[in-house]
N, C-alpha and C positions, 0 to 999 in steps of 0.2 A: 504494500500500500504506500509507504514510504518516500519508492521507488518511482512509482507512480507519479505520487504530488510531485517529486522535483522534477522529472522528464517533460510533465504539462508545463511547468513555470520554465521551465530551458525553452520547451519548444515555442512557447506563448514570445518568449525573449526575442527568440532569433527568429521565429517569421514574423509574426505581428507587430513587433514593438519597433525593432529597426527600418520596417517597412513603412509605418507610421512617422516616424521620426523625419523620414526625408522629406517626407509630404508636408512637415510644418511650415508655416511663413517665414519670412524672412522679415525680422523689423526692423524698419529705413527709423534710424535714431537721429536725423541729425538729415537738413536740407531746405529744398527751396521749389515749389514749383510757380513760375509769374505768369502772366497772360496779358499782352495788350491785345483786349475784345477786337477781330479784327485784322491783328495784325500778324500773331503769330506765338508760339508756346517755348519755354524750355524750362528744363527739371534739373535740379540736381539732388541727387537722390545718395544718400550714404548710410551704411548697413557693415555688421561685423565683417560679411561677404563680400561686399561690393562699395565701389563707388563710382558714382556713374552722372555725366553732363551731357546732357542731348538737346537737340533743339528740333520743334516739330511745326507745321503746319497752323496756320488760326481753326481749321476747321476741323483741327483732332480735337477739342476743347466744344464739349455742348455744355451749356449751363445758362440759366436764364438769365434776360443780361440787360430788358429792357422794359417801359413803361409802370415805373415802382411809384407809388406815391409816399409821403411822407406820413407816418401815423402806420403802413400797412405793415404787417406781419410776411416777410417770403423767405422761402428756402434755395439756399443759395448751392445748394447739393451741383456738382454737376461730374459728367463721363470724360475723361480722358485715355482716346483710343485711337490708336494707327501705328505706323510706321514713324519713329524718329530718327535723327542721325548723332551720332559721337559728336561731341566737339572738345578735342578737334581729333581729326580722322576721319570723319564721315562714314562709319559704319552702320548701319541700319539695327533697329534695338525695336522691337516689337511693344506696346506699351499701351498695357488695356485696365484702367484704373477707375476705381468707381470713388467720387471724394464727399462723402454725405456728411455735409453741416447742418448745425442745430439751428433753424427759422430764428432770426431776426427781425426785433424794428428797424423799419426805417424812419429814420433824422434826420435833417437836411439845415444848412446854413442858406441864407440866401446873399449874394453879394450888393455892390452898390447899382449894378445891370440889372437885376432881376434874376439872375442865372441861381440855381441852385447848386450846392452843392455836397456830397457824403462820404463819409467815411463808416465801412461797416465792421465791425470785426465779430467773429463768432467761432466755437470750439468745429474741429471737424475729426472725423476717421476716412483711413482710406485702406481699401484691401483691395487686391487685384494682380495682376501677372506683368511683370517685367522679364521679356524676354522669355516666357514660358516659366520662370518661376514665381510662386506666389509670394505678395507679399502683403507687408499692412504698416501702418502708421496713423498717428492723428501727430496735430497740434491745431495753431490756430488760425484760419480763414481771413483776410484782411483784405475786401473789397473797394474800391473807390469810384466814385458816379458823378455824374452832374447834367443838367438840363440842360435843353436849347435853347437857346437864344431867343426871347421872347413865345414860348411856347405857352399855350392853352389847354387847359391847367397843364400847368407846369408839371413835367415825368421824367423823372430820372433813368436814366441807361448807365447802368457798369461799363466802366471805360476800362478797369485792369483789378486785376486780381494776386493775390500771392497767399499760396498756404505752403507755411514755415511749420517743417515738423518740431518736435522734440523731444529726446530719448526719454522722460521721463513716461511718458504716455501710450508708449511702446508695451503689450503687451509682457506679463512677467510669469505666463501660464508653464506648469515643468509641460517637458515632452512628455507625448505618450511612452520613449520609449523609459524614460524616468520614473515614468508609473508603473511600468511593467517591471522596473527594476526594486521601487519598493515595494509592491505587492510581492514578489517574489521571498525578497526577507521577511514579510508578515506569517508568508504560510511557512520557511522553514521556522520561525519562532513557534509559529502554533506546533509544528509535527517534533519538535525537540523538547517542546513542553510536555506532549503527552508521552515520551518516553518514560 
């Protein structure tokens, strides 16, 4: 019986845990991804694993960007997906990221023109695949907008965007394959006890 328990907790080790283990994220502790709405994207992204600078297209960045009133509640959540390049190197880096912030007010200043003006800031998470491996990260969302020129009633359009990660917010979950490793000393305590 003995025999038994520790073969299941070997075997549990070496296929399931290790198997599991590779599959975990990867937490980007530390980075920057900007956007001028428009104009065009890049990331830098750094991890125990990696560290990585790319620059991608305006139209790998969806996220809502325009007609916000002041007093409204929106969510500033948006997808970052395509094809970006090294910089520098220009190597192609696959990069499919989902960055969901927590709904903010919007505030607005208005100038001596009329023109309004915002600055939004709000917490975010991000999980998704770089280059085929998964990863995740929060910190925090810091949006900036402003009106048109003499517009009726006056709506704000996000003009750039930057979420700045930070290690602290990086997940601190053990591996699976960690668990399998303390479960494994649980049951031989149990089966050494009942000795």
């Amino acid at each position: 019986m003995k025999t038994r328990i520790a073969g299941l907790a070997l075997a549990a080790l070496l296929c399931g845990g290790v198997a599991s283990a590779l599959a975990d994220p990867i937490g980007i502790s530390s980075g920057t991804i900007s956007a001028e709405l428009g104009e065009g994207v890049s990331a830098f992204l750094n991890s125990t694993m990696f560290g990585l600078t790319v620059i991608g297209p305006a139209g790998a960045l969806q996220m809502p960007a325009s007609g916000f009133q002041p007093g409204q509640n929106i969510d500033l959540s948006a997808i970052l997906s395509g094809t970006f390049f090294t910089n520098p190197g220009g190597q192609p880096v696959a990069l499919n990221l989902n960055l969901a912030a927590q709904p903010v007010g919007v505030t607005a200043t208005t100038d001596p023109f009329g023109i309004l003006s915002t600055v939004l800031t709000t917490p975010f998470t991000m999980t998704g695949t770089v280059a085929g491996s998964n990863v995740l990260g929060a910190g925090t969302l810091t949006a900036r907008g402003s009106s048109a020129s003499g517009a009726t009633p006056a709506l704000l359009d996000i003009d750039s965007a930057d979420w700045v990660f930070s290690a602290s917010s990086t997940s601190s979950t053990p591996e699976p394959a960690s668990l399998v490793l303390l479960g494994t000393g649980v049951a031989g305590l149990v089966v050494r006890r009942r000795r």
